[in-house]
ZAMARGU-4260 file (C-alpha; in steps of 0.2 Angstrom, whole numbers, plus 5000, padded with zeros to 4 digits):
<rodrens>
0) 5000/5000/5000 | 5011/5013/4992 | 5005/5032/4995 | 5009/5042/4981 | 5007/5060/4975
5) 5005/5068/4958 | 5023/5075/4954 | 5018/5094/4953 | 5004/5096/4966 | 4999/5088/4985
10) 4983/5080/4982 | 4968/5086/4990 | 4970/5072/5003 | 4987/5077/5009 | 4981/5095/5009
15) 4968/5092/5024 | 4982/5082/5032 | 4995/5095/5033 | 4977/5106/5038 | 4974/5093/5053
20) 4991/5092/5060 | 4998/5112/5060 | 4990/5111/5078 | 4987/5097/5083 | 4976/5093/5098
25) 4970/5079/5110 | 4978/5063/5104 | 4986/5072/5091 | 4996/5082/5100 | 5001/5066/5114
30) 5016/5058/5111 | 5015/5036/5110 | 5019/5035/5128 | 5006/5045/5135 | 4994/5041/5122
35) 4997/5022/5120 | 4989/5022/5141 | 4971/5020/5132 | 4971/4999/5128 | 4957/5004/5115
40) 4967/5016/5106 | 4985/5005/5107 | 4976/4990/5100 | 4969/5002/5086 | 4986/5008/5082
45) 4993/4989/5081 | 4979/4986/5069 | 4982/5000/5058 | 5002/4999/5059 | 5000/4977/5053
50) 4990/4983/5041 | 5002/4993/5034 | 5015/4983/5038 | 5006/4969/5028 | 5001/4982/5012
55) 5019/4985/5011 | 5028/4966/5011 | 5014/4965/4999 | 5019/4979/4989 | 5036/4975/4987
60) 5033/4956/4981 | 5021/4965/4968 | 5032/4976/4962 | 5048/4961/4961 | 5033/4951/4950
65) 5028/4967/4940 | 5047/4969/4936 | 5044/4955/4926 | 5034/4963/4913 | 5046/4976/4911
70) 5048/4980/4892 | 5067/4986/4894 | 5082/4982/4909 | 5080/4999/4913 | 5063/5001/4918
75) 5066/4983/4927 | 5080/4990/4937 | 5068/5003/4941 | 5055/4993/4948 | 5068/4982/4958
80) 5074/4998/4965 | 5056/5004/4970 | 5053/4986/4979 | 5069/4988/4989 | 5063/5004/4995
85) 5044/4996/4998 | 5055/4983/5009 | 5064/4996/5019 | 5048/5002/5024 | 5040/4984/5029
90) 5056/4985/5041 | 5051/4999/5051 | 5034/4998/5053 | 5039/4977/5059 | 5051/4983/5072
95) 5040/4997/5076 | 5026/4983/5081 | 5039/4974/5091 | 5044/4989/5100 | 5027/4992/5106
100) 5026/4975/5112 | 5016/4967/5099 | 5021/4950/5089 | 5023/4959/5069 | 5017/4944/5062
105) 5002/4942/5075 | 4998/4962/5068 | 4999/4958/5052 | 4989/4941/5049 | 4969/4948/5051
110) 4971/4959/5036 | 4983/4946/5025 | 4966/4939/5018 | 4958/4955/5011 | 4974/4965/5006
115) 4978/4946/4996 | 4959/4945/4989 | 4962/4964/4983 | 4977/4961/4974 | 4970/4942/4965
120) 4957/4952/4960 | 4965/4966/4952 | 4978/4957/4945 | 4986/4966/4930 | 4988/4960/4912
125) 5002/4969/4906 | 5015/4981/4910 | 5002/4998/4909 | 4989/4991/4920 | 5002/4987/4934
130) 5008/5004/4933 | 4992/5012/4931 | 4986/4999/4949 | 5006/5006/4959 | 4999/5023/4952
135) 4982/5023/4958 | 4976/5011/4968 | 4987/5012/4981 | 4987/5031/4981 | 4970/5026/4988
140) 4975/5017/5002 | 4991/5031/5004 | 4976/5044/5005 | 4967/5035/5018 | 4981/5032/5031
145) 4987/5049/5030 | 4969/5055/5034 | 4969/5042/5049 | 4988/5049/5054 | 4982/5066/5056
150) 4974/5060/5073 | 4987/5050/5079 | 5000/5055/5091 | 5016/5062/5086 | 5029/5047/5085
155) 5015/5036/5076 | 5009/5048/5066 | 5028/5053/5061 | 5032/5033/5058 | 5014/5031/5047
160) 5020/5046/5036 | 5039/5042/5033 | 5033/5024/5029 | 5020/5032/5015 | 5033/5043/5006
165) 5032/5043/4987 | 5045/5028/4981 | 5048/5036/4965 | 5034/5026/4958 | 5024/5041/4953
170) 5033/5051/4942 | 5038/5035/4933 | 5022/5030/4930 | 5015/5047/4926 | 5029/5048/4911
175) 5028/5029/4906 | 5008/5030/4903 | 5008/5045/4897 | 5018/5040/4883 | 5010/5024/4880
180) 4993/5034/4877 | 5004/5046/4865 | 5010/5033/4855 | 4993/5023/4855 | 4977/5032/4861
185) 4966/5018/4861 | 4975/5011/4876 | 4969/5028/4888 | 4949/5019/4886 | 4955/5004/4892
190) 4967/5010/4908 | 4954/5022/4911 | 4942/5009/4915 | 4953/4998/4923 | 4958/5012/4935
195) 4940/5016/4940 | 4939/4997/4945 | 4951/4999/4953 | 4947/5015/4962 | 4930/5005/4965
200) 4939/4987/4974 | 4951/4998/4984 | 4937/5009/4992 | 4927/4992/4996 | 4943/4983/5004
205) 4948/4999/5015 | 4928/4998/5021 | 4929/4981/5023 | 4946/4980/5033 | 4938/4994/5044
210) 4922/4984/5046 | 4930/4969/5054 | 4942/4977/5068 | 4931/4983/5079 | 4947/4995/5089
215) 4950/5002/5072 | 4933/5006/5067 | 4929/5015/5084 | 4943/5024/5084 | 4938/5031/5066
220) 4922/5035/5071 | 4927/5043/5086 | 4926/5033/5098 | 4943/5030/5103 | 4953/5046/5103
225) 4951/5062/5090 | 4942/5050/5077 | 4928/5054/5061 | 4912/5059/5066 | 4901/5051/5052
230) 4899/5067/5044 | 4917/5067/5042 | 4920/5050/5037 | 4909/5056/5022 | 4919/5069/5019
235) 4936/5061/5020 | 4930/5046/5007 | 4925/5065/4995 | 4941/5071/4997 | 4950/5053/4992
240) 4937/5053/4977 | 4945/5070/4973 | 4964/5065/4974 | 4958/5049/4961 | 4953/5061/4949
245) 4968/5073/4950 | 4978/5057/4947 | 4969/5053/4933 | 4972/5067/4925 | 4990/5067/4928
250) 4991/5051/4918 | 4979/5061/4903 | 4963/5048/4910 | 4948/5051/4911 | 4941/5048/4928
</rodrens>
């Protein structure tokens, strides 16, 4: 679960995260160990943080396979590059779970089936749709954690972001579509729906994932915490919406 930005502008997403946390108050502004003295909120934290921690080992075997559809050494070098740096990050958010206490693989296992159901599902044919999915689809998920990390305290909310940091992937992509399209125009119709099924299955996983923890669900809805009231959880899934279609314009689709 890569988080990535257009090259030239913040998304909308990542505007109202830099908003949230200039100054940042209750949970926000509590560092992990005052804050982690709630049991509701430190077990929704180790859910979200093996979540992640699972959406990245995932995305770098995704990545090592994609690089096998490569059309050219370089651009397979370049993948492979992205992948070590997808790693990296898997590496910090597994020893940040064992710091805190919690067993990484224990974190990770609840959301192993859904984040695997989402990717055999939206497995990609060829080069452009696995670029188009690195691009998009996990710029989903990218703009949902960062909305969830703008109410967390500081030293999980710093970790959440560093781990969410563009690997590269997005100007890559952006160029390597973009070109494609130029060179055959016909392919933009079929990436364009591909990326709105896209947008479709990542919006439906992230509910569902929500749906079946329950400390991570409360603590979005405010329960636990600084979390959404349900007006705001409809507002945050607007502004994601919003980020999707500035992204497909970057890559010259139509959303």
């Amino acid at each position: 679960m890569r988080f990535m930005e257009t090259p030239d502008n913040a998304t909308p997403a990542s505007e109202a995260t830099d908003a949230a946390t200039d100054a940042p108050t209750g949970i926000a502004a509590q560092d992990w160990a005052t804050a982690s003295a709630d049991e509701n909120y430190r077990a929704a934290v180790v859910d979200l943080l093996g979540a992640l921690a699972y959406g990245e080992l995932a995305a770098f075997e995704r990545l090592a396979e994609d690089a096998k559809l490569a059309p050219t050494l370089a651009d397979k070098a370049e993948l492979a590059k992205m992948a070590s740096a997808e790693f990296h990050h898997f590496e910090q958010l597994r020893d940040r779970l064992a710091a805190v206490g919690a067993e990484p693989t224990a974190a990770m296992d609840p959301f192993v089936g859904a984040l695997d159901g989402f990717h055999k599902q939206t497995a990609p044919s060829d080069w452009l749709e696995g670029l188009v999915k690195a691009y998009v689809g996990d710029s989903i998920a990218s703009d949902f954690y960062r909305e969830v990390a703008a109410r967390l305290d500081s030293d999980t909310r710093e970790l959440v972001l560093a781990v969410l940091d563009d690997t590269g992937h997005a100007s890559f992509a952006v160029e390597k579509v973009r070109a494609a399209i130029e060179a055959e125009p016909r392919v933009g119709g079929r990436l364009a729906l591909w990326a709105r099924r896209l947008m479709g299955e990542a919006l439906s996983q992230s509910q569902r994932v929500v749906a079946d923890r329950d400390a991570l669900s409360t603590m979005l809805v405010g329960g636990v915490a600084d979390g959404f009231d349900l007006a705001e959880v409809g507002r945050m899934f607007s502004r994601i919406t919003e980020a999707h279609t500035k992204r497909m314009a970057a890559l010259g689709l139509a959303a």
